[in-house]
C-alpha positions in Angstrom: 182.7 -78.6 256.3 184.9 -75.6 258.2 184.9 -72.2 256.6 188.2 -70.4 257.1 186.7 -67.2 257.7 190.2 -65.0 258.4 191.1 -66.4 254.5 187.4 -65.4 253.9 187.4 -61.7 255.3 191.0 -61.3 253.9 189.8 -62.5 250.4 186.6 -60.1 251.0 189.4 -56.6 252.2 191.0 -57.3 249.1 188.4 -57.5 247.1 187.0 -54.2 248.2 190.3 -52.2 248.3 191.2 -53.4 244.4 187.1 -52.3 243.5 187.7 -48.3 244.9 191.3 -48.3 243.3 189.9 -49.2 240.0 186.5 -46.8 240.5 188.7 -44.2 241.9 191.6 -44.5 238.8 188.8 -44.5 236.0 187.7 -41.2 237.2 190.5 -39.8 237.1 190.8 -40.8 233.5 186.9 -39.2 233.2 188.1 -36.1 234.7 191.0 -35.5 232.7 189.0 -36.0 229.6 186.5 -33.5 231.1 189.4 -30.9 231.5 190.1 -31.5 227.7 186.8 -30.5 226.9 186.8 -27.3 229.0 190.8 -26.7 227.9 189.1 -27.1 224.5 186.3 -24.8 225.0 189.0 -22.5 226.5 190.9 -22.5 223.4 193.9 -24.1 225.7 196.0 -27.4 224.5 195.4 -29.8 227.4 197.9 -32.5 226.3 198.9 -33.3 229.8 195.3 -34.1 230.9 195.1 -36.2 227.8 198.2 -38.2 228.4 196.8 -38.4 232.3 193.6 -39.6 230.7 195.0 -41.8 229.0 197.3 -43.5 231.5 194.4 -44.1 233.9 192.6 -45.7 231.6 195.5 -47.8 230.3 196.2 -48.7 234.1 192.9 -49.7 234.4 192.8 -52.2 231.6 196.2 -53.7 232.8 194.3 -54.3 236.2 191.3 -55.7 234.9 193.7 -58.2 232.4 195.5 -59.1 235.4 192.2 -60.6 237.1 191.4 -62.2 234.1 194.7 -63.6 234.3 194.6 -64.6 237.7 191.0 -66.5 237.5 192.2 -68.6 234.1 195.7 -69.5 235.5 
């Protein structure tokens, strides 16, 4: 049996970079749902954050259908 380990590693620096993307983009969407709250408290409209929020989270489920996607195809 011979392990292609370049395919391997490559497969592997992928893997890691698409994991922080998504971590990192659904933090985002925490934060800007935090800045609602203190916009909120504030008695400030914080649509923007919102609609920020909202994208990052919407981003993130399109990545995570796109894996699904990937492994059933």
């Amino acid at each position: 049996m011979h392990i292609d380990w370049a395919a391997l590693g490559s497969v592997f620096g992928v893997s890691l970079v698409i994991t922080v993307a998504l971590v990192g983009l659904f933090t985002l969407g925490i934060v800007g749902l935090t800045k609602r709250e203190s916009a909120a408290a504030q008695g400030n409209s914080a649509a923007l954050a919102v609609s920020g929020a909202y994208a990052c989270f919407a981003l993130c489920a399109v990545a995570v259908g796109y894996g699904i996607f990937l492994i059933v195809a």
